[in-house]
PDB file of N, CA, C and O in Angstrom, chain B, residues numbered from 101:
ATOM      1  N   UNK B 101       0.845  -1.181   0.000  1.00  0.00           N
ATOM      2  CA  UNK B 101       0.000   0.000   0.000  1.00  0.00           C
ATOM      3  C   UNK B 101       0.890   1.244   0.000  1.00  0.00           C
ATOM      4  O   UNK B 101       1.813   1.342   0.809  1.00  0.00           O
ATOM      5  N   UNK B 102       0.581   2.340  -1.038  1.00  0.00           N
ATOM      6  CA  UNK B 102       1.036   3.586  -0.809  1.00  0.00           C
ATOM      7  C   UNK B 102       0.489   4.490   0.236  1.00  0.00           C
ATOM      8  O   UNK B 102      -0.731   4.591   0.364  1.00  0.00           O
ATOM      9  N   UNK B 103       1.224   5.085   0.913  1.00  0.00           N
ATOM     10  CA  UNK B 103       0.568   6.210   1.863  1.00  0.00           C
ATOM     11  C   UNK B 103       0.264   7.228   1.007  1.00  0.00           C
ATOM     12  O   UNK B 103      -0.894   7.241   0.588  1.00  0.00           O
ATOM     13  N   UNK B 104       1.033   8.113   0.630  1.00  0.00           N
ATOM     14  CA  UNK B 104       0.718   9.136   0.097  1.00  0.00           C
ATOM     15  C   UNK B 104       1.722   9.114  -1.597  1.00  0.00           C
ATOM     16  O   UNK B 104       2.880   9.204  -2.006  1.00  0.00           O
ATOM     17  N   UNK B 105       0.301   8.930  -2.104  1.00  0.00           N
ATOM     18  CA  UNK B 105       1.136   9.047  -4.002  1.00  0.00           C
ATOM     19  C   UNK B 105       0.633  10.552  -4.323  1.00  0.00           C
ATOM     20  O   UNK B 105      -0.482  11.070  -4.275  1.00  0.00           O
ATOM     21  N   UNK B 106       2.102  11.112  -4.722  1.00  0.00           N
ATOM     22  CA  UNK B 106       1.557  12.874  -5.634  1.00  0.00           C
ATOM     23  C   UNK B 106       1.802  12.099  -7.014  1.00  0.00           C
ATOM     24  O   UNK B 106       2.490  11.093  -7.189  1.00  0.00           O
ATOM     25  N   UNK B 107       0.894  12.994  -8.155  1.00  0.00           N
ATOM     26  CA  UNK B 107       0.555  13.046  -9.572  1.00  0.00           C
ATOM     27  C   UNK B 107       1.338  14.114  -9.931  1.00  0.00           C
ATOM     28  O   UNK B 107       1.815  14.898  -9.110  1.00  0.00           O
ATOM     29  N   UNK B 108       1.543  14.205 -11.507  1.00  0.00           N
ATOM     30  CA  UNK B 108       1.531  15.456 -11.673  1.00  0.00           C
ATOM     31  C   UNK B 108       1.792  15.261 -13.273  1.00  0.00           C
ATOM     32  O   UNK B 108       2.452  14.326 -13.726  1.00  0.00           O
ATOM     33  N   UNK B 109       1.206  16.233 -14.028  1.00  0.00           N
ATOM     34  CA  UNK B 109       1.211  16.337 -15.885  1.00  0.00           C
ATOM     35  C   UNK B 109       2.381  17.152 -15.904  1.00  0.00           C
ATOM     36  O   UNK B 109       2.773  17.928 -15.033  1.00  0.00           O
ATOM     37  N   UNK B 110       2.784  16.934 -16.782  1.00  0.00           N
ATOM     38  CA  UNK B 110       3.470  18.033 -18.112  1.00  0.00           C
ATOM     39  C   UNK B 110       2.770  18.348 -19.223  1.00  0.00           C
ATOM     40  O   UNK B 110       2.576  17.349 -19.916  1.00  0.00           O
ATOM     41  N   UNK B 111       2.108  19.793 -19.866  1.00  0.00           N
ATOM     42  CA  UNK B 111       1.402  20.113 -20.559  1.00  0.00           C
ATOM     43  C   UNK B 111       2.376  20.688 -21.869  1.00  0.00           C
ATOM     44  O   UNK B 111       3.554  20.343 -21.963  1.00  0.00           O
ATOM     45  N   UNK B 112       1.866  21.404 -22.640  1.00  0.00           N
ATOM     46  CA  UNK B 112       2.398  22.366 -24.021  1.00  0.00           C
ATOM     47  C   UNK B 112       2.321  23.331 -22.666  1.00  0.00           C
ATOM     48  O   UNK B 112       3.365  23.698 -22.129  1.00  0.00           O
ATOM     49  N   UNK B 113       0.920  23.745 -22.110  1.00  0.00           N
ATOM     50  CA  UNK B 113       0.373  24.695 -20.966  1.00  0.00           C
ATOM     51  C   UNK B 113      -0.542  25.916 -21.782  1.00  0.00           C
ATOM     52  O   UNK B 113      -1.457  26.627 -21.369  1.00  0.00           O
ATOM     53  N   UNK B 114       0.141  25.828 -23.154  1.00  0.00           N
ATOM     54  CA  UNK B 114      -0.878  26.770 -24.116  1.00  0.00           C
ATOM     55  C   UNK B 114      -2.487  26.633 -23.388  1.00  0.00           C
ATOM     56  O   UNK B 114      -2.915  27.777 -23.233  1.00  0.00           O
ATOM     57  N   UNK B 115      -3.236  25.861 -23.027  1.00  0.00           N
ATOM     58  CA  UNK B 115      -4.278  25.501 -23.242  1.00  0.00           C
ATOM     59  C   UNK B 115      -4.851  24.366 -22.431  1.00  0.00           C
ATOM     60  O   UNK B 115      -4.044  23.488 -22.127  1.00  0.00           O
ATOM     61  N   UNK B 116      -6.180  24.212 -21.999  1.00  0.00           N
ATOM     62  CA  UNK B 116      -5.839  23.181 -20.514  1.00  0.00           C
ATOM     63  C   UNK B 116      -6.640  21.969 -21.424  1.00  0.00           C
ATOM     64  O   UNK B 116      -6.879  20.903 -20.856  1.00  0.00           O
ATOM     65  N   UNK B 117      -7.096  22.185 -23.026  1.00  0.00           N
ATOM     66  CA  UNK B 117      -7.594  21.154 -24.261  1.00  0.00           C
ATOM     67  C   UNK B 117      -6.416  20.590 -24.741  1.00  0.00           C
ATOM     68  O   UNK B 117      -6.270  19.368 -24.765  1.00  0.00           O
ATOM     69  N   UNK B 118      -5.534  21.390 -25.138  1.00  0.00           N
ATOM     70  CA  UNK B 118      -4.243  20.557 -25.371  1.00  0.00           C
ATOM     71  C   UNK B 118      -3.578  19.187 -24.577  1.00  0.00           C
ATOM     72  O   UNK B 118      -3.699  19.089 -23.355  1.00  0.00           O
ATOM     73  N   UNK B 119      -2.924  18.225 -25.313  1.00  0.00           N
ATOM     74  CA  UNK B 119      -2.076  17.251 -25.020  1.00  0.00           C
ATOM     75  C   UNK B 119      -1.362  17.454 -23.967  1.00  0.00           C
ATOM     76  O   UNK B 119      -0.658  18.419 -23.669  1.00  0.00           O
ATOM     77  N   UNK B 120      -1.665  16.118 -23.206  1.00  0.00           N
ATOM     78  CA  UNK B 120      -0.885  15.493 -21.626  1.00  0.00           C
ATOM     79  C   UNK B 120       0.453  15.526 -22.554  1.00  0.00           C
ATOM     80  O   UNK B 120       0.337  15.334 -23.764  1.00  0.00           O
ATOM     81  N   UNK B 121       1.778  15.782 -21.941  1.00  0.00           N
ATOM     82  CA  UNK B 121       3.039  15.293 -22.516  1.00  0.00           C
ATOM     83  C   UNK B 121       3.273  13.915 -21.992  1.00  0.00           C
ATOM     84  O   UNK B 121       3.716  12.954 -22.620  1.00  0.00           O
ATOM     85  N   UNK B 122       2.769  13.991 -20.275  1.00  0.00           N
ATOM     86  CA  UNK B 122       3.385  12.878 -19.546  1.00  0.00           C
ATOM     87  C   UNK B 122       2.687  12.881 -18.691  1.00  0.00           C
ATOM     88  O   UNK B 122       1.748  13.676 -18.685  1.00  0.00           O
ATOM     89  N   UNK B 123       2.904  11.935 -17.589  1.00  0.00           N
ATOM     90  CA  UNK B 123       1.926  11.990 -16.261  1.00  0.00           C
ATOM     91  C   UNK B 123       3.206  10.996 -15.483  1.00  0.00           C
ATOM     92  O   UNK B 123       3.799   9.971 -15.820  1.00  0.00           O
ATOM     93  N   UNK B 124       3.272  12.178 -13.919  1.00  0.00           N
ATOM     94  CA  UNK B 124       3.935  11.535 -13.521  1.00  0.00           C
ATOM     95  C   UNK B 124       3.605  11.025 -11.865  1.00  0.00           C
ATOM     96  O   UNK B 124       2.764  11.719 -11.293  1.00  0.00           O
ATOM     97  N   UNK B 125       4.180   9.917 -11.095  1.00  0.00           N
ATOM     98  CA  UNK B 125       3.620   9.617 -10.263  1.00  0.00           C
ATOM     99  C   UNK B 125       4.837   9.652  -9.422  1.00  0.00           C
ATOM    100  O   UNK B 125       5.844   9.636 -10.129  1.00  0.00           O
ATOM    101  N   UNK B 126       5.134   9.701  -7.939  1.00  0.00           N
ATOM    102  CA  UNK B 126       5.929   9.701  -6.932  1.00  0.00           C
ATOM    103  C   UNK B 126       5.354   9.390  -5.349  1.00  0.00           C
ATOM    104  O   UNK B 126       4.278   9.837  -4.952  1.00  0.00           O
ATOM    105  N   UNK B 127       6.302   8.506  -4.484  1.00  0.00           N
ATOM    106  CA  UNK B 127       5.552   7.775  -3.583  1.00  0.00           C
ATOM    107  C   UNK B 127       7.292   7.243  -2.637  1.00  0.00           C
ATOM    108  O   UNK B 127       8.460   7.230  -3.024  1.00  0.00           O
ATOM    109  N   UNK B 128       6.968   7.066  -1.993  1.00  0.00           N
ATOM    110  CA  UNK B 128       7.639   6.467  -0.624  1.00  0.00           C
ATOM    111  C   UNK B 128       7.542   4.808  -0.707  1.00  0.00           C
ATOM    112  O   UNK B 128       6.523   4.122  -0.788  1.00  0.00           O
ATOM    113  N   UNK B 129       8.710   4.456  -0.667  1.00  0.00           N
ATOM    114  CA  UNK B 129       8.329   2.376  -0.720  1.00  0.00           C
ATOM    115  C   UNK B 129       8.923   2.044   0.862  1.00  0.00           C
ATOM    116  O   UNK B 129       9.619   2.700   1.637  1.00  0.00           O
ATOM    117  N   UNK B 130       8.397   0.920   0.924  1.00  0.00           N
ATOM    118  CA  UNK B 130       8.493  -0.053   2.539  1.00  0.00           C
ATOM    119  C   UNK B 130       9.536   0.988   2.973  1.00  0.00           C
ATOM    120  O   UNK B 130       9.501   1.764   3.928  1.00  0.00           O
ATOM    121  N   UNK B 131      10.511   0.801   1.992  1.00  0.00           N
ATOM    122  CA  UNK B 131      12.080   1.261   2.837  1.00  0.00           C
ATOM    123  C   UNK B 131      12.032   2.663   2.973  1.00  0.00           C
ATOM    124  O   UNK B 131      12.901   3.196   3.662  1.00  0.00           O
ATOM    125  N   UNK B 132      10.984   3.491   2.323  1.00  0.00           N
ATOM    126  CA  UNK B 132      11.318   4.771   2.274  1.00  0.00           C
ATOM    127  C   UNK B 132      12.111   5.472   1.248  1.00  0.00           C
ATOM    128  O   UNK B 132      12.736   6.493   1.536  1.00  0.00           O
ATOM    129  N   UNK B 133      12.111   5.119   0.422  1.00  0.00           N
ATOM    130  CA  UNK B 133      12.917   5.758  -0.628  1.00  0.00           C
ATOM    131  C   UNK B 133      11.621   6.340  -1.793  1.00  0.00           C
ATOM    132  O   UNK B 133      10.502   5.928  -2.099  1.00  0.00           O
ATOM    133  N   UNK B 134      12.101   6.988  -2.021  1.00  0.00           N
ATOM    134  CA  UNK B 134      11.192   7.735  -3.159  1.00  0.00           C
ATOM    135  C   UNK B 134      10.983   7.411  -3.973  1.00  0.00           C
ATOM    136  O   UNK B 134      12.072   7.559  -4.528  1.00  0.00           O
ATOM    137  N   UNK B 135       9.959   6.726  -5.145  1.00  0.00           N
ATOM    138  CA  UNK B 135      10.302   6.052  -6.505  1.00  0.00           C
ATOM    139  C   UNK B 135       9.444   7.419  -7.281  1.00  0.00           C
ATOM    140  O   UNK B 135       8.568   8.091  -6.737  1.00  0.00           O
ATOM    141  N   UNK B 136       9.884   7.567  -8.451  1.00  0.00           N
ATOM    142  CA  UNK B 136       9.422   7.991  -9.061  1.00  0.00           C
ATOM    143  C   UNK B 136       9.114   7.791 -10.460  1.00  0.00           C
ATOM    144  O   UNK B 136      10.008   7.232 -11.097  1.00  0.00           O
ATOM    145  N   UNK B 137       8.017   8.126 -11.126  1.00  0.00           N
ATOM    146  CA  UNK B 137       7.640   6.639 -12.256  1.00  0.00           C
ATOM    147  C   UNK B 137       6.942   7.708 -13.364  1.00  0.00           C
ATOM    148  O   UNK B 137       6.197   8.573 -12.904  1.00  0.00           O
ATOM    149  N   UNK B 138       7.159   7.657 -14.718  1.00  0.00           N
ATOM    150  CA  UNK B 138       6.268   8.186 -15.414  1.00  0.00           C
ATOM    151  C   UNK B 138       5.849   8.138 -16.760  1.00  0.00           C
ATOM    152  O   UNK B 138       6.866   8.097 -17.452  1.00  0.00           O
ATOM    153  N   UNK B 139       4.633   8.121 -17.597  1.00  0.00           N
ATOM    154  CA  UNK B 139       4.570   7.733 -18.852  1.00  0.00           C
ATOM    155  C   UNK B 139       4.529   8.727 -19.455  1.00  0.00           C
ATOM    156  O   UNK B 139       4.319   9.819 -18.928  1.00  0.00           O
ATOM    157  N   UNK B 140       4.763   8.507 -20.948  1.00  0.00           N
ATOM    158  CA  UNK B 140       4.751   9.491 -21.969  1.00  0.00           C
ATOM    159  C   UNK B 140       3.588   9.042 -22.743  1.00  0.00           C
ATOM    160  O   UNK B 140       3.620   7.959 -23.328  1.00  0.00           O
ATOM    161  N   UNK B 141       2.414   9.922 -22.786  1.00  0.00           N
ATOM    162  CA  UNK B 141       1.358  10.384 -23.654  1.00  0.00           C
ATOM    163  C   UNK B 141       1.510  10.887 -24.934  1.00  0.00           C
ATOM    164  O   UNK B 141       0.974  10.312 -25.881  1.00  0.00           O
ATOM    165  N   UNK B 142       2.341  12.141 -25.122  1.00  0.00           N
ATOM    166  CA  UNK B 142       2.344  12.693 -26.317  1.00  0.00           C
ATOM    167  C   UNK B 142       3.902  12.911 -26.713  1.00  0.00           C
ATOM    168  O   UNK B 142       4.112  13.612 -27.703  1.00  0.00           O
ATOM    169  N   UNK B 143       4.811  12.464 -26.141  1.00  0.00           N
ATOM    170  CA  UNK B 143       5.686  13.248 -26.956  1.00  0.00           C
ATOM    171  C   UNK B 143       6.508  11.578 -28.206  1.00  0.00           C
ATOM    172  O   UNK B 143       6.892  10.428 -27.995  1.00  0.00           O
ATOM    173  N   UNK B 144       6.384  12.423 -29.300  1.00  0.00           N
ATOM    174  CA  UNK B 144       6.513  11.298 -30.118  1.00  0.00           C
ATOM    175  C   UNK B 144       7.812  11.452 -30.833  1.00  0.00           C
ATOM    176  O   UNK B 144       7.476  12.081 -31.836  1.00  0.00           O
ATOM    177  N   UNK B 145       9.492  11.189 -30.933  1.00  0.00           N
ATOM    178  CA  UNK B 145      10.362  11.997 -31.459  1.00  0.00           C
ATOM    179  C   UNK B 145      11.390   9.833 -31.108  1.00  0.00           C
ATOM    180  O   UNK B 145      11.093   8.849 -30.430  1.00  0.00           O
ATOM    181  N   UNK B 146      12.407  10.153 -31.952  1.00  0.00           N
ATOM    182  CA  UNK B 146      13.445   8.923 -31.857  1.00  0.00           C
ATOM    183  C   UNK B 146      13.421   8.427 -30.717  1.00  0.00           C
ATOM    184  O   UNK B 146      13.573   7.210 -30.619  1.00  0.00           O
ATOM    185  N   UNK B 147      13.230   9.213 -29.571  1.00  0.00           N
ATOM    186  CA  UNK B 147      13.331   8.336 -27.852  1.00  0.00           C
ATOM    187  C   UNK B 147      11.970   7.971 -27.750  1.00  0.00           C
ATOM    188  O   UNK B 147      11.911   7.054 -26.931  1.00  0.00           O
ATOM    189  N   UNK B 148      11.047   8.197 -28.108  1.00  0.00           N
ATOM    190  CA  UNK B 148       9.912   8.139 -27.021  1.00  0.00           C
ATOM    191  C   UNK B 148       9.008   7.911 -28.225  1.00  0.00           C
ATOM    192  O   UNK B 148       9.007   8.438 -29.337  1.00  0.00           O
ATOM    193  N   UNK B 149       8.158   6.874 -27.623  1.00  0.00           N
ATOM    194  CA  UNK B 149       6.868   6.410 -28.143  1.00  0.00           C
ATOM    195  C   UNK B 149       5.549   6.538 -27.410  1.00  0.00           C
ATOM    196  O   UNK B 149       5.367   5.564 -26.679  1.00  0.00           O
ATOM    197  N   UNK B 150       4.351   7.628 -27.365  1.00  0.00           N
ATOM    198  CA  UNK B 150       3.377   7.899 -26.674  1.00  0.00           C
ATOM    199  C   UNK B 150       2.426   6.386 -26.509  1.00  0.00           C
ATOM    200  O   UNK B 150       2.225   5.543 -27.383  1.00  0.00           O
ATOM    201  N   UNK B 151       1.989   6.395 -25.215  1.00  0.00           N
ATOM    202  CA  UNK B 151       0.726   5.394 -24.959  1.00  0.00           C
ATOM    203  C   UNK B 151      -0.345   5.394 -25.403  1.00  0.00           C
ATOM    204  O   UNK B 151      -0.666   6.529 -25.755  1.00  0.00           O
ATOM    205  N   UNK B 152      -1.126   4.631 -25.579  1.00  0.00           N
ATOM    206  CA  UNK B 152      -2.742   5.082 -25.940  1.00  0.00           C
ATOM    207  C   UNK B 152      -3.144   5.882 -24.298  1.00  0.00           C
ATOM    208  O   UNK B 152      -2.630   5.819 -23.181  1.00  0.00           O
ATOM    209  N   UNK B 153      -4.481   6.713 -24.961  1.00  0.00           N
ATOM    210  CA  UNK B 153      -4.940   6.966 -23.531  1.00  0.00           C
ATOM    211  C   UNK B 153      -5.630   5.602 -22.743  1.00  0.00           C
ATOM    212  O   UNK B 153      -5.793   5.723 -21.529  1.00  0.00           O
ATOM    213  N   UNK B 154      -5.984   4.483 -23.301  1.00  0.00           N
ATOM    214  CA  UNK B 154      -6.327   3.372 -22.666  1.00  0.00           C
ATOM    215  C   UNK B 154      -5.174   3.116 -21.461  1.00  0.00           C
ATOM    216  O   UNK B 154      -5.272   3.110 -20.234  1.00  0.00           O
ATOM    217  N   UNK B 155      -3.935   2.888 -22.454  1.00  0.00           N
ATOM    218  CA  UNK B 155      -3.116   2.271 -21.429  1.00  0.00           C
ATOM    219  C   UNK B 155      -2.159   3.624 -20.643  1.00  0.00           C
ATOM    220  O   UNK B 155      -0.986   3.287 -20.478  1.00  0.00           O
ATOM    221  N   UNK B 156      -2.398   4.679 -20.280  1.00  0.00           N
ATOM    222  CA  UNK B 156      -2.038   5.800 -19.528  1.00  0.00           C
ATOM    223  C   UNK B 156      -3.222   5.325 -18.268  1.00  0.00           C
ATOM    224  O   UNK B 156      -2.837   4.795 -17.225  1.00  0.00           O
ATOM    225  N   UNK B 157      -4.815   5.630 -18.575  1.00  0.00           N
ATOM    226  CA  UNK B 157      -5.306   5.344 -17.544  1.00  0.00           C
ATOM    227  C   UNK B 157      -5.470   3.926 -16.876  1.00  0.00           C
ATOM    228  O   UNK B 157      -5.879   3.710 -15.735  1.00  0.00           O
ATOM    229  N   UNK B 158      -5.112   3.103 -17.717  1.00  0.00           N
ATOM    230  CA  UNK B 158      -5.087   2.040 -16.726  1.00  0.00           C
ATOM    231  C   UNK B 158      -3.389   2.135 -16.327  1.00  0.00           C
ATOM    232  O   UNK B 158      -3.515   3.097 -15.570  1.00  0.00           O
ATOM    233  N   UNK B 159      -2.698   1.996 -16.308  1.00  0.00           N
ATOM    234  CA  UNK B 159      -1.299   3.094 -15.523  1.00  0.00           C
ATOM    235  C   UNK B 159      -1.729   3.726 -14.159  1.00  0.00           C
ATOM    236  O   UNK B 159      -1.552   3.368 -12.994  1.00  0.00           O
ATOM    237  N   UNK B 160      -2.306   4.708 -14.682  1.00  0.00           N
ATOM    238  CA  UNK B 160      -3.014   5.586 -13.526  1.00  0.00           C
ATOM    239  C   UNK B 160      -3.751   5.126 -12.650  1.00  0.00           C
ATOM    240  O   UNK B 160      -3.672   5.444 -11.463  1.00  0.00           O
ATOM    241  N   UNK B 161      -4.483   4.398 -13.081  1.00  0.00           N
ATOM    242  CA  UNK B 161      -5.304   3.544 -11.981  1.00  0.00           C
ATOM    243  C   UNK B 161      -5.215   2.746 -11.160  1.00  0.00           C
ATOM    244  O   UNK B 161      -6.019   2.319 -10.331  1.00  0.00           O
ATOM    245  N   UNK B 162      -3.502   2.369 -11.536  1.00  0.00           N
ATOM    246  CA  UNK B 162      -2.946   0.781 -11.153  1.00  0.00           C
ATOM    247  C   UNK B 162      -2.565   1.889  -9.605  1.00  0.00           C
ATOM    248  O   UNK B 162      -3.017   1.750  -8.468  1.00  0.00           O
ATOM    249  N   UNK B 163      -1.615   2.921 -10.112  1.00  0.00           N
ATOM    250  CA  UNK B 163      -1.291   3.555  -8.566  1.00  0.00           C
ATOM    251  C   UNK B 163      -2.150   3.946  -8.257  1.00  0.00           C
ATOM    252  O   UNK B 163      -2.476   3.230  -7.311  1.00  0.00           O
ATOM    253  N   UNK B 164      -3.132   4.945  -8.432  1.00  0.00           N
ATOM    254  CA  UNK B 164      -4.144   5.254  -7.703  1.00  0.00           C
ATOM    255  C   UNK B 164      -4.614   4.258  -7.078  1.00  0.00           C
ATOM    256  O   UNK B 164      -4.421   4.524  -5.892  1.00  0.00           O
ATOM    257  N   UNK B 165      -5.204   3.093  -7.166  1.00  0.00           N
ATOM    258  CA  UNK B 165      -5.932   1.953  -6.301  1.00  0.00           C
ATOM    259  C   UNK B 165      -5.437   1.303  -4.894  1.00  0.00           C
ATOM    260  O   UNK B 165      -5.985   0.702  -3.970  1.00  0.00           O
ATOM    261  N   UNK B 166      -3.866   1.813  -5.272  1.00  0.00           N
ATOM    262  CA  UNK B 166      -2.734   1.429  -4.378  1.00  0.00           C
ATOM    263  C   UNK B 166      -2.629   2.629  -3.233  1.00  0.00           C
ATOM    264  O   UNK B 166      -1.976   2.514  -2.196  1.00  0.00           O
ATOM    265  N   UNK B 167      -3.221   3.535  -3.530  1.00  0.00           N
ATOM    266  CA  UNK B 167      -2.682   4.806  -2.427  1.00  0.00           C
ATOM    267  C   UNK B 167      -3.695   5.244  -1.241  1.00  0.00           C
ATOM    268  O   UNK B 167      -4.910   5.176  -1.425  1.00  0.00           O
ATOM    269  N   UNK B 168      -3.209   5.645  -0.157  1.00  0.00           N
ATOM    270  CA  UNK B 168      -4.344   5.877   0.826  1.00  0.00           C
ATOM    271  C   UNK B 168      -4.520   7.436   0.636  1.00  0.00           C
ATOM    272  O   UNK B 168      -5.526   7.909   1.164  1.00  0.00           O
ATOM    273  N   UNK B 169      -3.920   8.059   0.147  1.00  0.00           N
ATOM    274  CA  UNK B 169      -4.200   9.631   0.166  1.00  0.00           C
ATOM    275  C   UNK B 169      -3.532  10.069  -1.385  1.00  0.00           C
ATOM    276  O   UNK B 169      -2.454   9.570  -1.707  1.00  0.00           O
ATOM    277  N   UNK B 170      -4.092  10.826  -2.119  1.00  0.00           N
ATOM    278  CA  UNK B 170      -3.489  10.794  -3.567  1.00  0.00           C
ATOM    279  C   UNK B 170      -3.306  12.736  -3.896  1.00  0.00           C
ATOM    280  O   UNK B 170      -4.273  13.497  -3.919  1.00  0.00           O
ATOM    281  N   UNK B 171      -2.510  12.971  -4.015  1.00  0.00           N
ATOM    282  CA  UNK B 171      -2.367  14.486  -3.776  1.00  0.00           C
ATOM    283  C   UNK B 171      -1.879  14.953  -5.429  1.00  0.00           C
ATOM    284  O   UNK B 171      -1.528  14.130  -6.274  1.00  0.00           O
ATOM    285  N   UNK B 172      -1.945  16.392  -5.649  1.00  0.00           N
ATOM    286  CA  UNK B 172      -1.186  16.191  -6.837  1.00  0.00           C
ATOM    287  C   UNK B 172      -0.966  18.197  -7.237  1.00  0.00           C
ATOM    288  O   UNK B 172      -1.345  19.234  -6.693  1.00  0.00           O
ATOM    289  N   UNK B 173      -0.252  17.886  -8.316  1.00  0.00           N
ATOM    290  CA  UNK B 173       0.324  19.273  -8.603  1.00  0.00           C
ATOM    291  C   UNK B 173      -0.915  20.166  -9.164  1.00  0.00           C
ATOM    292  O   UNK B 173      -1.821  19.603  -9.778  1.00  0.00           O
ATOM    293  N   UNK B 174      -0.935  21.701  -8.918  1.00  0.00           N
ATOM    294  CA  UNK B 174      -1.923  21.940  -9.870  1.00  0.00           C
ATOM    295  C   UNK B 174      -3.190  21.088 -10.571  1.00  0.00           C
ATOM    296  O   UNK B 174      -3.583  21.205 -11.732  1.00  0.00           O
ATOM    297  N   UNK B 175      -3.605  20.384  -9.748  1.00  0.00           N
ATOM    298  CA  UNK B 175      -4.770  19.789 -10.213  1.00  0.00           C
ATOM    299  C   UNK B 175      -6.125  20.783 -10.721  1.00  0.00           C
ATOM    300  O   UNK B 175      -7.133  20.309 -11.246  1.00  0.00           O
ATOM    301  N   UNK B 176      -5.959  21.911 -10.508  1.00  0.00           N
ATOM    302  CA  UNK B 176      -7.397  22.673 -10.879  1.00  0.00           C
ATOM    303  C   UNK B 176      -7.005  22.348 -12.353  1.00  0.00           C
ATOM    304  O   UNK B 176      -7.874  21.664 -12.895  1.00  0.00           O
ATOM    305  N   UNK B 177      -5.892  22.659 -13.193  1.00  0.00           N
ATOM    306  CA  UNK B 177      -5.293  22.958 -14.366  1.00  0.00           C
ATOM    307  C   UNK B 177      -5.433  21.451 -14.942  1.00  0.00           C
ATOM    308  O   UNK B 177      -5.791  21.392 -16.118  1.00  0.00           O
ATOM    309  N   UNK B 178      -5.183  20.135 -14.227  1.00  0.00           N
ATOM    310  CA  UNK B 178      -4.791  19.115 -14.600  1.00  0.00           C
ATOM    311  C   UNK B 178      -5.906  17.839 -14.869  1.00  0.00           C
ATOM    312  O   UNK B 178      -5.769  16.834 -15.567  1.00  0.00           O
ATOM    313  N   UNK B 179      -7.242  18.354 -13.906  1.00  0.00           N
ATOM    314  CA  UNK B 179      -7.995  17.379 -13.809  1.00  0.00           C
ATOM    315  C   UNK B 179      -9.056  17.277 -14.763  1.00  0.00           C
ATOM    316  O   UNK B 179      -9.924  16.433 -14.537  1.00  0.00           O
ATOM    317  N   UNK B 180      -9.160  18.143 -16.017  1.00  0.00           N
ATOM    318  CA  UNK B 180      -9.950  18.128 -17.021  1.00  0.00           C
ATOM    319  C   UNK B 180      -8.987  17.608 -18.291  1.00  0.00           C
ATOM    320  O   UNK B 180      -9.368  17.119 -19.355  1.00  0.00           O
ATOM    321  N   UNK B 181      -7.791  17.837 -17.899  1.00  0.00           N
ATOM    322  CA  UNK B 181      -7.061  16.932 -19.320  1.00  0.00           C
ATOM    323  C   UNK B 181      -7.038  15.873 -18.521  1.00  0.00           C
ATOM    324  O   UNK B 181      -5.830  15.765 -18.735  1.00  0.00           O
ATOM    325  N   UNK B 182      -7.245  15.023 -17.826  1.00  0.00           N
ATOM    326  CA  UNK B 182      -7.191  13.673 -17.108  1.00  0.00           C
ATOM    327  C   UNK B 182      -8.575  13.058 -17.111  1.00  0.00           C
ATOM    328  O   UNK B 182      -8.699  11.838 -17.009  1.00  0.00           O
ATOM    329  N   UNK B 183      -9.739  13.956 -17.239  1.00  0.00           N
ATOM    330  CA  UNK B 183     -10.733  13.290 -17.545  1.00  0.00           C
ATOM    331  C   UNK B 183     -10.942  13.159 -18.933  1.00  0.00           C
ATOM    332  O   UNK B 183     -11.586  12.219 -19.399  1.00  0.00           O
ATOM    333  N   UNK B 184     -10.401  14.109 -19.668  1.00  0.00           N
ATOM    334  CA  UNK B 184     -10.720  13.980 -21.247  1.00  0.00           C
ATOM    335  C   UNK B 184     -10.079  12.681 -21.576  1.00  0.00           C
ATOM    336  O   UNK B 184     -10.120  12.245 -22.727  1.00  0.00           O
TER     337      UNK B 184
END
């Protein structure tokens, strides 16, 4: 179980309709160490290959289900590109 998982996007920021870049997640394990974990949505270039949004939210969901308190960056800005 996570105690406390923070979220947090990377946007363009032009626009709160515009493309997730990434979504990222961070959390405390047994030992206490910080993991920090994150997918790429949109950015599409020689390194990086974007997810479907299928498999971003099931991603998302896998930690979320896991956490007792779920906090996150700028969520006023973040939680309508996360429902779209």
């Amino acid at each position: 179980m996570i105690d406390l998982l923070a979220i947090d996007t990377e946007t363009t920021g032009l626009d709160w309709y515009v493309d997730i870049l990434c979504i990222s997640v961070s959390y405390r394990n047994e030992e206490g160490k910080i993991v920090n974990c994150s997918i790429n949505t949109g950015m599409n270039d020689m390194f990086n290959q974007p997810v479907t949004a299928t498999e971003a939210y099931t991603w998302l969901q896998g930690y979320i289900r896991q956490a007792r308190l779920v906090v996150g960056h700028n969520l006023s800005f973040d939680l309508p590109l996360l429902h779209r």
